[in-house]
PDB file of N, CA, C and O in Angstrom:
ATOM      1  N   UNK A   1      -3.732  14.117  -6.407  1.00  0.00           N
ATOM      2  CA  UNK A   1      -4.570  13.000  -6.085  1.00  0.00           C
ATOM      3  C   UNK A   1      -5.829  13.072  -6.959  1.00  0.00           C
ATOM      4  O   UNK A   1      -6.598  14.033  -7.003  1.00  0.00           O
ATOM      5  N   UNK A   2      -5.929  12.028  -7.590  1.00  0.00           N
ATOM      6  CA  UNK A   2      -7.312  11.959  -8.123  1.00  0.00           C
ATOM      7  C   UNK A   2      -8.784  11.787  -7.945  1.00  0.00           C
ATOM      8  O   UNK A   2      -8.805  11.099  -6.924  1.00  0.00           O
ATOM      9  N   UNK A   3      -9.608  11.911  -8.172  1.00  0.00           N
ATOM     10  CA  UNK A   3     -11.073  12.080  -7.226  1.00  0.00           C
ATOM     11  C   UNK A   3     -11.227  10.256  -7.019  1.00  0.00           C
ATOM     12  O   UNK A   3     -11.798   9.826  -6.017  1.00  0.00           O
ATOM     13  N   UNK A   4     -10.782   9.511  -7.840  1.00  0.00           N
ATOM     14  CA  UNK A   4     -10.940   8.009  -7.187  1.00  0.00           C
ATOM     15  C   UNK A   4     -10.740   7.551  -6.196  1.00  0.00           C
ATOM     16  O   UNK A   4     -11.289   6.706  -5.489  1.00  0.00           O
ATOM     17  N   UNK A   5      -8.836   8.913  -6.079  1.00  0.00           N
ATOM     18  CA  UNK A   5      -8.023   7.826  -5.005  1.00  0.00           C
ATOM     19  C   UNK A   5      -8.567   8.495  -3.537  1.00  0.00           C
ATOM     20  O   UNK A   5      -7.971   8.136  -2.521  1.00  0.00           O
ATOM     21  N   UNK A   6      -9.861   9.611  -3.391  1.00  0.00           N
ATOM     22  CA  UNK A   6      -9.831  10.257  -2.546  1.00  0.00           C
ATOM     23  C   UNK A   6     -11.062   9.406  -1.820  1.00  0.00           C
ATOM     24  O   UNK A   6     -11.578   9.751  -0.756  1.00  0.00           O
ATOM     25  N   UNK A   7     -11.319   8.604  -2.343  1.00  0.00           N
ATOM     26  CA  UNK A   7     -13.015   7.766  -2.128  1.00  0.00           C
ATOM     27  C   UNK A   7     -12.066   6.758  -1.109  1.00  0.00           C
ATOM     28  O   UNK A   7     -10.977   6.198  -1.235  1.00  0.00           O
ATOM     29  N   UNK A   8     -13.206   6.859   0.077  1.00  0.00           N
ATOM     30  CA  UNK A   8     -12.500   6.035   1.648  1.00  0.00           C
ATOM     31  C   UNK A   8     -12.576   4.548   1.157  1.00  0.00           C
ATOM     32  O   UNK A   8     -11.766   3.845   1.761  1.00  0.00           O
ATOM     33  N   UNK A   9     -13.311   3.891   0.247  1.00  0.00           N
ATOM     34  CA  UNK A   9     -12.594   2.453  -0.291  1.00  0.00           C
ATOM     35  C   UNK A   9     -11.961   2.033  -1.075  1.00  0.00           C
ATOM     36  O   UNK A   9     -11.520   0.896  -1.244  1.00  0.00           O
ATOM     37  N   UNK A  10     -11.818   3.388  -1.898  1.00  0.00           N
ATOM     38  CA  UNK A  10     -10.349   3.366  -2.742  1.00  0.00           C
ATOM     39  C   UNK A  10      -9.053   3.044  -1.964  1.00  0.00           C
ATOM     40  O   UNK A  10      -8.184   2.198  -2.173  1.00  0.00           O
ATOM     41  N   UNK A  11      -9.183   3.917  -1.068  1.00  0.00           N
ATOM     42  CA  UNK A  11      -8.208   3.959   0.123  1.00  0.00           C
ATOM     43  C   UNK A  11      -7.997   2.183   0.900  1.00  0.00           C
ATOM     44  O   UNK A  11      -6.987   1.479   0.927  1.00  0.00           O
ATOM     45  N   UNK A  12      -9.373   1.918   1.441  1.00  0.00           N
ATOM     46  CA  UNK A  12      -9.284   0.902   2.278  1.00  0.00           C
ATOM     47  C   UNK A  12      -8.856  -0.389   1.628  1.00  0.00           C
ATOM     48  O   UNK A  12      -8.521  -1.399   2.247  1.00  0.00           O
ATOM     49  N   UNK A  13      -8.909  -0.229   0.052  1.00  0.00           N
ATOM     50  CA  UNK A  13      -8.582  -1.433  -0.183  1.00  0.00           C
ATOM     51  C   UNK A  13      -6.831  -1.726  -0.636  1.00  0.00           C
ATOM     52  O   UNK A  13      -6.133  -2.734  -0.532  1.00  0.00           O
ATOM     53  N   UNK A  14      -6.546  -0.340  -1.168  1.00  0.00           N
ATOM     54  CA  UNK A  14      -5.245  -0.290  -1.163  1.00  0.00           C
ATOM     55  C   UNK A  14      -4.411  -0.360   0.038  1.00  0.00           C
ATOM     56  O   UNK A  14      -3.346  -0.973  -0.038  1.00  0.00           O
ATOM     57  N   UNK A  15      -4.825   0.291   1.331  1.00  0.00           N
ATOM     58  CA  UNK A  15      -4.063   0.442   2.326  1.00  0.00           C
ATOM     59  C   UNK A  15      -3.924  -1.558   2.750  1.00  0.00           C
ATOM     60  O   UNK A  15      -2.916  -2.137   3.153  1.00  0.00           O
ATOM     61  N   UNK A  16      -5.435  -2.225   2.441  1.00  0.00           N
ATOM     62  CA  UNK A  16      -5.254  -3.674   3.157  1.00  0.00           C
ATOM     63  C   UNK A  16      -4.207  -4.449   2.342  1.00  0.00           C
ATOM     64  O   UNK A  16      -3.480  -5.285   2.878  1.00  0.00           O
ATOM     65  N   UNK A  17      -4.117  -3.999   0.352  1.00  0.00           N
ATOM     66  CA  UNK A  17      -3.411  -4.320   0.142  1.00  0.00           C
ATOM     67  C   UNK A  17      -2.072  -4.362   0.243  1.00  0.00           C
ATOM     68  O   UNK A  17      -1.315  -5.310   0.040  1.00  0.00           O
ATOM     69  N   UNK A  18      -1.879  -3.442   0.518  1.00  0.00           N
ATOM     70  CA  UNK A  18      -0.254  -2.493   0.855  1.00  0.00           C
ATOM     71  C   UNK A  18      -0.094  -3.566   2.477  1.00  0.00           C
ATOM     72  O   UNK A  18       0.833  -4.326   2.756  1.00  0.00           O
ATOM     73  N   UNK A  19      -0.848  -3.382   2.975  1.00  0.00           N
ATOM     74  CA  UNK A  19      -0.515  -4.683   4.534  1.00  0.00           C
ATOM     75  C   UNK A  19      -0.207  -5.357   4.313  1.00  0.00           C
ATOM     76  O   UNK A  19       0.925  -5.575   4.745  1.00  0.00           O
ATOM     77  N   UNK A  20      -0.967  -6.619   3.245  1.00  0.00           N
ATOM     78  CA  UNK A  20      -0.565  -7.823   3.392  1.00  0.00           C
ATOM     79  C   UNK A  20       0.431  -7.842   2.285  1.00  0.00           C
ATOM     80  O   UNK A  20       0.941  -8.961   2.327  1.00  0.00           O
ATOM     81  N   UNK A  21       0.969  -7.137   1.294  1.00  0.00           N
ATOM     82  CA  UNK A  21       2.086  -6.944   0.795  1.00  0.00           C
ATOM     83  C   UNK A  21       3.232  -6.547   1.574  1.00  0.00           C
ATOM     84  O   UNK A  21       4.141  -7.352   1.371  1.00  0.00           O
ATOM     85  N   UNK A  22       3.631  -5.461   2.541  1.00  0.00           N
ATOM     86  CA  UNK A  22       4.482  -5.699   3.015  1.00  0.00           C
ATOM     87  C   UNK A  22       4.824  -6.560   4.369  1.00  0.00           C
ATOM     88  O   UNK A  22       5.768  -6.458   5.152  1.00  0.00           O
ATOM     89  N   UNK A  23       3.279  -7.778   4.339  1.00  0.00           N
ATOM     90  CA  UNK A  23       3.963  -8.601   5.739  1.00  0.00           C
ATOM     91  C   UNK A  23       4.539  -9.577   4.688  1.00  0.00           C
ATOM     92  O   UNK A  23       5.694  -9.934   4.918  1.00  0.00           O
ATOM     93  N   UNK A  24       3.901 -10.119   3.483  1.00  0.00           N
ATOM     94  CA  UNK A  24       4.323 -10.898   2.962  1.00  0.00           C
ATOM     95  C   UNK A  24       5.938 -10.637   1.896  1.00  0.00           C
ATOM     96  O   UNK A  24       6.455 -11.544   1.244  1.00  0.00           O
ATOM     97  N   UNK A  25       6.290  -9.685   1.945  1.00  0.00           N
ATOM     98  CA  UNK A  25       7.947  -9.166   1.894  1.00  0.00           C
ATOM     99  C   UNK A  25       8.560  -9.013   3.055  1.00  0.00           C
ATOM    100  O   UNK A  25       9.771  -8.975   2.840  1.00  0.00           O
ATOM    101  N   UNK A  26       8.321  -8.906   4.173  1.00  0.00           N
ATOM    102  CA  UNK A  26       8.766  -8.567   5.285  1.00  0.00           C
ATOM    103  C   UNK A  26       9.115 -10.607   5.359  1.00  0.00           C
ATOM    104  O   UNK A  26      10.190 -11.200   5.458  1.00  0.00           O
ATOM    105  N   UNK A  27       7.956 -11.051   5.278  1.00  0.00           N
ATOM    106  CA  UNK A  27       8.527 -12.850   5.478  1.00  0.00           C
ATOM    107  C   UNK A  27       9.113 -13.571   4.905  1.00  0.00           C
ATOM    108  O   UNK A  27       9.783 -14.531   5.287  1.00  0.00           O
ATOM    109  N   UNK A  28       8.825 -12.990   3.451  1.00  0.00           N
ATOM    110  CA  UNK A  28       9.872 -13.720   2.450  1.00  0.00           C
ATOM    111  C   UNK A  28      11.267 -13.177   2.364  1.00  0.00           C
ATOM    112  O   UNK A  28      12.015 -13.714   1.548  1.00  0.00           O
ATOM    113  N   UNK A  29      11.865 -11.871   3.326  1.00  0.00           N
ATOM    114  CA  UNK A  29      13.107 -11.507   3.260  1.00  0.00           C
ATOM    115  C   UNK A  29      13.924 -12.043   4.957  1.00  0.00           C
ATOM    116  O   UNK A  29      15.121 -12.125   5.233  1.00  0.00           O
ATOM    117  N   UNK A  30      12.700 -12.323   5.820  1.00  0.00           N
ATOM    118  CA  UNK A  30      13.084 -13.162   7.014  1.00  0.00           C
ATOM    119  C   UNK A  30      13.553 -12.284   7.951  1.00  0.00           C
ATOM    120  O   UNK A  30      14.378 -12.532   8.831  1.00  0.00           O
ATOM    121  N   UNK A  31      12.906 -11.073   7.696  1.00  0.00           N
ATOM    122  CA  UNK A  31      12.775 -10.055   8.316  1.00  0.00           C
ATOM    123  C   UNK A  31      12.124  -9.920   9.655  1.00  0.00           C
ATOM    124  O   UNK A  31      10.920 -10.177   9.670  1.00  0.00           O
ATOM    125  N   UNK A  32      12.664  -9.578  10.746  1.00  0.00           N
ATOM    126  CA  UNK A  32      11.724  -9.827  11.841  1.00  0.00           C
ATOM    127  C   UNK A  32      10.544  -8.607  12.231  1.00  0.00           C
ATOM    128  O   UNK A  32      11.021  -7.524  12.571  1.00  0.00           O
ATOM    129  N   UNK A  33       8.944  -8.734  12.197  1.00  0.00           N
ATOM    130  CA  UNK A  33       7.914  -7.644  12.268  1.00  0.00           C
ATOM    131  C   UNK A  33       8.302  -6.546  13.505  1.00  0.00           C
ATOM    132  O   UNK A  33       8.387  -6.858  14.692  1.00  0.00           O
ATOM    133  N   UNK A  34       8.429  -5.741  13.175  1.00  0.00           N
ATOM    134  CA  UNK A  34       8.331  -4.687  14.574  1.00  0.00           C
ATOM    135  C   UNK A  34       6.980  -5.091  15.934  1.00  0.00           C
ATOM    136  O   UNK A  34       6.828  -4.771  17.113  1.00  0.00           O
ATOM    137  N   UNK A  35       6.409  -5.733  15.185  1.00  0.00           N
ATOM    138  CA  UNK A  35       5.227  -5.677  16.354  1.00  0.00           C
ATOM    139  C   UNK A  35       5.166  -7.561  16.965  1.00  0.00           C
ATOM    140  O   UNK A  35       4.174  -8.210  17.295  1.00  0.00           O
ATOM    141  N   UNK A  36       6.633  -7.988  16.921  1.00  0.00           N
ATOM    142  CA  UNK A  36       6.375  -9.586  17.048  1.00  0.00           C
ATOM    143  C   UNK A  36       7.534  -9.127  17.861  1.00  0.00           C
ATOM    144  O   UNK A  36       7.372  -9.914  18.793  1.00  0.00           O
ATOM    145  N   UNK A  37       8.391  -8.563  18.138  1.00  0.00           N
ATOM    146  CA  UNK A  37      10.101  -8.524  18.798  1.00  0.00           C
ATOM    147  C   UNK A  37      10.198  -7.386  19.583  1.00  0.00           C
ATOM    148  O   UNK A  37       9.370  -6.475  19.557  1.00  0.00           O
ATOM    149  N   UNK A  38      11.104  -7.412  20.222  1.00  0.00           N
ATOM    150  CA  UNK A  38      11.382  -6.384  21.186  1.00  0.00           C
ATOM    151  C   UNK A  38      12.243  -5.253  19.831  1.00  0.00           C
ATOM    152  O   UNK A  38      13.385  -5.638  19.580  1.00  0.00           O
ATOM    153  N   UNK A  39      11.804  -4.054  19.067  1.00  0.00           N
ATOM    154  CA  UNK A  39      12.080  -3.661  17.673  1.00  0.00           C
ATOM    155  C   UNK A  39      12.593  -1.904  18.533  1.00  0.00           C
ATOM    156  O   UNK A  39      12.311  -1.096  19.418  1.00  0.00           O
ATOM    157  N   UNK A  40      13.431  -2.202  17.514  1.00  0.00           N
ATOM    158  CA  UNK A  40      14.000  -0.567  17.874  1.00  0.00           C
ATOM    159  C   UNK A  40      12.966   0.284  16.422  1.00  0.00           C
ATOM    160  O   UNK A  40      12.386  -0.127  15.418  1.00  0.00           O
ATOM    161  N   UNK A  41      13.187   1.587  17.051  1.00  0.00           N
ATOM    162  CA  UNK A  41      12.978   2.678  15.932  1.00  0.00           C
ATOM    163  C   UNK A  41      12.706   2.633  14.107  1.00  0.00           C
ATOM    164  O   UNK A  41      11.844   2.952  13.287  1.00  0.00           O
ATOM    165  N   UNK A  42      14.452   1.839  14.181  1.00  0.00           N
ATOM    166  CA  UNK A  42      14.441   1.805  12.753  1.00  0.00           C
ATOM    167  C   UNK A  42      13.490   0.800  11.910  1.00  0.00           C
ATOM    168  O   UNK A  42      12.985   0.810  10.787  1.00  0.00           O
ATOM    169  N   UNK A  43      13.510  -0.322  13.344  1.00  0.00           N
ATOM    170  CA  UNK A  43      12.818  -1.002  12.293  1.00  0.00           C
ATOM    171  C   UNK A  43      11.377  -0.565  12.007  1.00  0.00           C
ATOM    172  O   UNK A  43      10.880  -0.525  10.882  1.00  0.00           O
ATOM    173  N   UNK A  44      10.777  -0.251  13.123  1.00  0.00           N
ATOM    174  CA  UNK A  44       9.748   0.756  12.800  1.00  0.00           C
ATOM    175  C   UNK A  44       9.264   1.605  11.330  1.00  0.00           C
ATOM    176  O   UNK A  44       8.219   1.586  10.679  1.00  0.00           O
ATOM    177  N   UNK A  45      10.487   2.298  11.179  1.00  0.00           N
ATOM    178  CA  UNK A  45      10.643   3.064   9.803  1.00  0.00           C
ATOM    179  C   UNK A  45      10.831   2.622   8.512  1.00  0.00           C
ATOM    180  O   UNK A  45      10.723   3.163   7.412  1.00  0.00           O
ATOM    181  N   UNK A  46      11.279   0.998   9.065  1.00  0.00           N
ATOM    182  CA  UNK A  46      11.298   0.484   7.570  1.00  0.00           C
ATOM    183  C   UNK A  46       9.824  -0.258   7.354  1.00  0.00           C
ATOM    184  O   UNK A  46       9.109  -0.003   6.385  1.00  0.00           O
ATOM    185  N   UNK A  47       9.613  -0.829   7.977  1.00  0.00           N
ATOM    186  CA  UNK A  47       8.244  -1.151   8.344  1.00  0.00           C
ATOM    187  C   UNK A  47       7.554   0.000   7.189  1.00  0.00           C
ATOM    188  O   UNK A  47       7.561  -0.129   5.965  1.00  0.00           O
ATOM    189  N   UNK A  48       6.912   1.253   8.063  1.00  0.00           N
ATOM    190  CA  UNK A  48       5.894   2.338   7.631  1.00  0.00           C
ATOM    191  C   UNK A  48       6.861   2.454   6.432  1.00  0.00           C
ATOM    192  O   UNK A  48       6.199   1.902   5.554  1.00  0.00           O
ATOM    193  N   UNK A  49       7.762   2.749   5.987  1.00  0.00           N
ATOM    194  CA  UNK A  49       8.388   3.208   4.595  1.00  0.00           C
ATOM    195  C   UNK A  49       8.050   2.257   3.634  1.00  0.00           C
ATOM    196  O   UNK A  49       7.785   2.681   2.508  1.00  0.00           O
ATOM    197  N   UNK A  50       8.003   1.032   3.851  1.00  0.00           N
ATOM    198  CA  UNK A  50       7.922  -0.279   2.742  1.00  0.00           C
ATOM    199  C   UNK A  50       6.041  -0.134   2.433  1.00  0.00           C
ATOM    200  O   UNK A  50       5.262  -0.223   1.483  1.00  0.00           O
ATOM    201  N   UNK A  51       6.010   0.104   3.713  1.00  0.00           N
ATOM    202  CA  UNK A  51       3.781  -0.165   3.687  1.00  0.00           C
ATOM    203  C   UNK A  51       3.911   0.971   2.710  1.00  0.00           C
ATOM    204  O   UNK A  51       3.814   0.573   1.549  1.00  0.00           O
ATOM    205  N   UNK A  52       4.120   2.380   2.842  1.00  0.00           N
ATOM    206  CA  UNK A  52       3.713   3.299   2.452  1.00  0.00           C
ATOM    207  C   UNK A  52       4.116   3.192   1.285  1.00  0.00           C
ATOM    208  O   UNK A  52       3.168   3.187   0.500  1.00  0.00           O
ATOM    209  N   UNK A  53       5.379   3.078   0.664  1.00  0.00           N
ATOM    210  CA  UNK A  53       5.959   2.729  -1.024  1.00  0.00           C
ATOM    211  C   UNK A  53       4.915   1.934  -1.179  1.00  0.00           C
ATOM    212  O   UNK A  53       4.014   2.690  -1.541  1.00  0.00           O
ATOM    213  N   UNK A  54       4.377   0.539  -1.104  1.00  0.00           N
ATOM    214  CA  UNK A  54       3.913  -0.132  -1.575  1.00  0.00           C
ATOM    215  C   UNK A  54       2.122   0.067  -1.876  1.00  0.00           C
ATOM    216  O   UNK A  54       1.463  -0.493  -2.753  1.00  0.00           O
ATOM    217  N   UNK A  55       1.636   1.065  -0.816  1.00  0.00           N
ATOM    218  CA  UNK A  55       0.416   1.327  -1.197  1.00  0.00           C
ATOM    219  C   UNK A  55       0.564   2.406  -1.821  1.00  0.00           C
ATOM    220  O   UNK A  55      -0.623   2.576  -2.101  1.00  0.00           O
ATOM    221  N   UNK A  56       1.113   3.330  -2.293  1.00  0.00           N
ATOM    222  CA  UNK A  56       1.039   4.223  -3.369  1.00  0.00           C
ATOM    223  C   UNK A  56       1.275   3.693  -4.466  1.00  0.00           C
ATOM    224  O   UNK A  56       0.804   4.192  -5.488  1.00  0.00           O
ATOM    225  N   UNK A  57       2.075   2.536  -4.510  1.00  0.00           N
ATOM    226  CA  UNK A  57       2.093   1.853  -6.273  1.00  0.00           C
ATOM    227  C   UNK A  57       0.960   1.225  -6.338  1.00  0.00           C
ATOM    228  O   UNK A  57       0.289   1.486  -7.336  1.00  0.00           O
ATOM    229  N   UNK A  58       0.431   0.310  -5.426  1.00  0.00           N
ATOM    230  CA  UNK A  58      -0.575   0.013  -5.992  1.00  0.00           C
ATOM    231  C   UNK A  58      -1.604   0.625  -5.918  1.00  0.00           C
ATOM    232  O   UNK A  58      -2.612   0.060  -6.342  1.00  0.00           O
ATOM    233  N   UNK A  59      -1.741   2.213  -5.263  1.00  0.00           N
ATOM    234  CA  UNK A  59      -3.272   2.755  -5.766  1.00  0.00           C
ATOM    235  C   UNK A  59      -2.445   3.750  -7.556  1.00  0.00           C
ATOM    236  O   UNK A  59      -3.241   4.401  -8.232  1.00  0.00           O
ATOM    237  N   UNK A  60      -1.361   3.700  -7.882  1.00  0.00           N
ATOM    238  CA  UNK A  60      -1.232   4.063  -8.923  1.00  0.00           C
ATOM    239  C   UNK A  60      -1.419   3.013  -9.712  1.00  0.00           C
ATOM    240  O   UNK A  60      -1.412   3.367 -10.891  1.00  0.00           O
ATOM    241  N   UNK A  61      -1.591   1.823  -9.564  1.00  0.00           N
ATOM    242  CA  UNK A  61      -1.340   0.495 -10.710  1.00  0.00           C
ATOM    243  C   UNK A  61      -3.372   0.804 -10.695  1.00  0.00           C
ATOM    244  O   UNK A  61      -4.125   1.135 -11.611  1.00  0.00           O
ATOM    245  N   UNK A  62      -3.625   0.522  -9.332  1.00  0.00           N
ATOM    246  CA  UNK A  62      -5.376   0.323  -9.672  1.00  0.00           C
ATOM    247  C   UNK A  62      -5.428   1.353 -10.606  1.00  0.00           C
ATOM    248  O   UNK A  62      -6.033   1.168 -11.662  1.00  0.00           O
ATOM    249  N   UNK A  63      -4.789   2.586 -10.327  1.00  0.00           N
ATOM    250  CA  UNK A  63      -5.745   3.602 -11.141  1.00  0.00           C
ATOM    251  C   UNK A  63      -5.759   3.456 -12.522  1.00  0.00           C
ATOM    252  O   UNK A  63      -6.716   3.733 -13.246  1.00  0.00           O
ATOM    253  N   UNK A  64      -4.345   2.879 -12.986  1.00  0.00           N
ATOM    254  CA  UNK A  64      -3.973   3.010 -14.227  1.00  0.00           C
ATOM    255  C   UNK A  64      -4.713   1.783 -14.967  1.00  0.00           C
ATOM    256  O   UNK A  64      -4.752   1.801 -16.197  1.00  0.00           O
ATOM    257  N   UNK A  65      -5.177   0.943 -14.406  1.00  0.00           N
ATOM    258  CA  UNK A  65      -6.120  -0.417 -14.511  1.00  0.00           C
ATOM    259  C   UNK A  65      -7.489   0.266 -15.036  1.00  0.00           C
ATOM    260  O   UNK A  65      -7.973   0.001 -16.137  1.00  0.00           O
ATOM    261  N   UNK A  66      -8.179   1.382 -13.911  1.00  0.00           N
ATOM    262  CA  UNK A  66      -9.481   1.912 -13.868  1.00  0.00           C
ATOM    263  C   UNK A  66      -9.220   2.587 -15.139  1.00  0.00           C
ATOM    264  O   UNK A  66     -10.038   2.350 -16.028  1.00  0.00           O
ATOM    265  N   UNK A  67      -8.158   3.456 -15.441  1.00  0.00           N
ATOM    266  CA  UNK A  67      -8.418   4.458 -16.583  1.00  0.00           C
ATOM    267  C   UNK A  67      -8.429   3.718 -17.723  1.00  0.00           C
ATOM    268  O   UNK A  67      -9.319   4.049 -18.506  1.00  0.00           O
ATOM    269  N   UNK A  68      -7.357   2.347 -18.253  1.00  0.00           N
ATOM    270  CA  UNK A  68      -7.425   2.083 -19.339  1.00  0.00           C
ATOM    271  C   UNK A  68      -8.844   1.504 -19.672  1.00  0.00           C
ATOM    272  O   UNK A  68      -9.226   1.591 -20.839  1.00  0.00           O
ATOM    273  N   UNK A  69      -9.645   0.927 -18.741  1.00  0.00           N
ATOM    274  CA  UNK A  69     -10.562   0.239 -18.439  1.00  0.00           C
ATOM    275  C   UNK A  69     -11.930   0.693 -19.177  1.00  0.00           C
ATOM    276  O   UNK A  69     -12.585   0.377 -20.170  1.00  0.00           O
ATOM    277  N   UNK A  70     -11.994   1.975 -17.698  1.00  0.00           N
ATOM    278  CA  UNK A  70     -13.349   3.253 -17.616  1.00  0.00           C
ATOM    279  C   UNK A  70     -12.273   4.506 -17.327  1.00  0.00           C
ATOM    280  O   UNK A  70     -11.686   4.926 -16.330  1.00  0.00           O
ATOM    281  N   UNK A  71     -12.326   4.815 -18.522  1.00  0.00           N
ATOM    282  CA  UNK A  71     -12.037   6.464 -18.154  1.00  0.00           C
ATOM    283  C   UNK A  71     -12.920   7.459 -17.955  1.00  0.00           C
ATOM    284  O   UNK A  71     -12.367   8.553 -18.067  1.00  0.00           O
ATOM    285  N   UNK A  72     -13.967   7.521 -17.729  1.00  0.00           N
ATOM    286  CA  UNK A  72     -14.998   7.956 -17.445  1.00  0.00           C
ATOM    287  C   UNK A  72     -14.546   8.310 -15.840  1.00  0.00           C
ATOM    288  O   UNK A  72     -14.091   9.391 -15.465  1.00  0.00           O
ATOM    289  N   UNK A  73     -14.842   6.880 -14.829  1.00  0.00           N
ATOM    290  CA  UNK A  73     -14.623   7.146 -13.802  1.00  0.00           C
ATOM    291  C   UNK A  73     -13.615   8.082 -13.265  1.00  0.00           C
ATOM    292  O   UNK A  73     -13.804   9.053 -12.532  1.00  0.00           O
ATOM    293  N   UNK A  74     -12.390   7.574 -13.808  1.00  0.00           N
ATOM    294  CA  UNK A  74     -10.236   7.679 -13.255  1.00  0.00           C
ATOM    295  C   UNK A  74     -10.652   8.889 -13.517  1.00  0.00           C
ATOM    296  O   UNK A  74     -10.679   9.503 -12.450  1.00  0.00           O
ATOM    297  N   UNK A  75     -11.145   9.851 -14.782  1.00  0.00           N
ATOM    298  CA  UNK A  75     -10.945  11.356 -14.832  1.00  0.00           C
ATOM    299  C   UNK A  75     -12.396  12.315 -14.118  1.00  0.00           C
ATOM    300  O   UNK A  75     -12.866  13.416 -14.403  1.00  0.00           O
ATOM    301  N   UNK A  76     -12.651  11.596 -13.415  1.00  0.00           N
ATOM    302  CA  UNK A  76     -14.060  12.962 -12.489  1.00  0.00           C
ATOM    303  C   UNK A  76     -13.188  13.899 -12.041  1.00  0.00           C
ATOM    304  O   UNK A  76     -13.601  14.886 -11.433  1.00  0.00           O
TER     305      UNK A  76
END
């Protein structure tokens, strides 16, 4: 982990992004939300598995944005 991605709004903004990325795949595949239905387990897991894939790419895309950018910052 890099000293960027360890900063709590590095975090907060990826994690909000990673949300509304996987509600907005979760709707465009017509997927029903775990927290709207009576949801078993799995869906649960796909749920947290899709959020979680999706906010690690994009705090790797920000970073790779920040470094080509300011490398100054990306390498503290």
């Amino acid at each position: 982990m890099s000293w960027l991605e360890r900063k709590w709004w590095f975090m907060s903004i990826t994690s909000f992004l990673g949300f509304i990325a996987t509600l907005l795949l979760f709707k465009t595949a017509e997927y029903s939300l775990p927290f709207y239905s009576g949801s078993s387990l799995s869906q649960y897991a796909v749920f947290f598995a899709t959020f979680f894939c999706l906010q690690r790419a994009l705090s790797l895309g920000i970073w790779l944005v920040v470094l080509v950018f300011n490398p100054k910052i990306a390498m503290r």
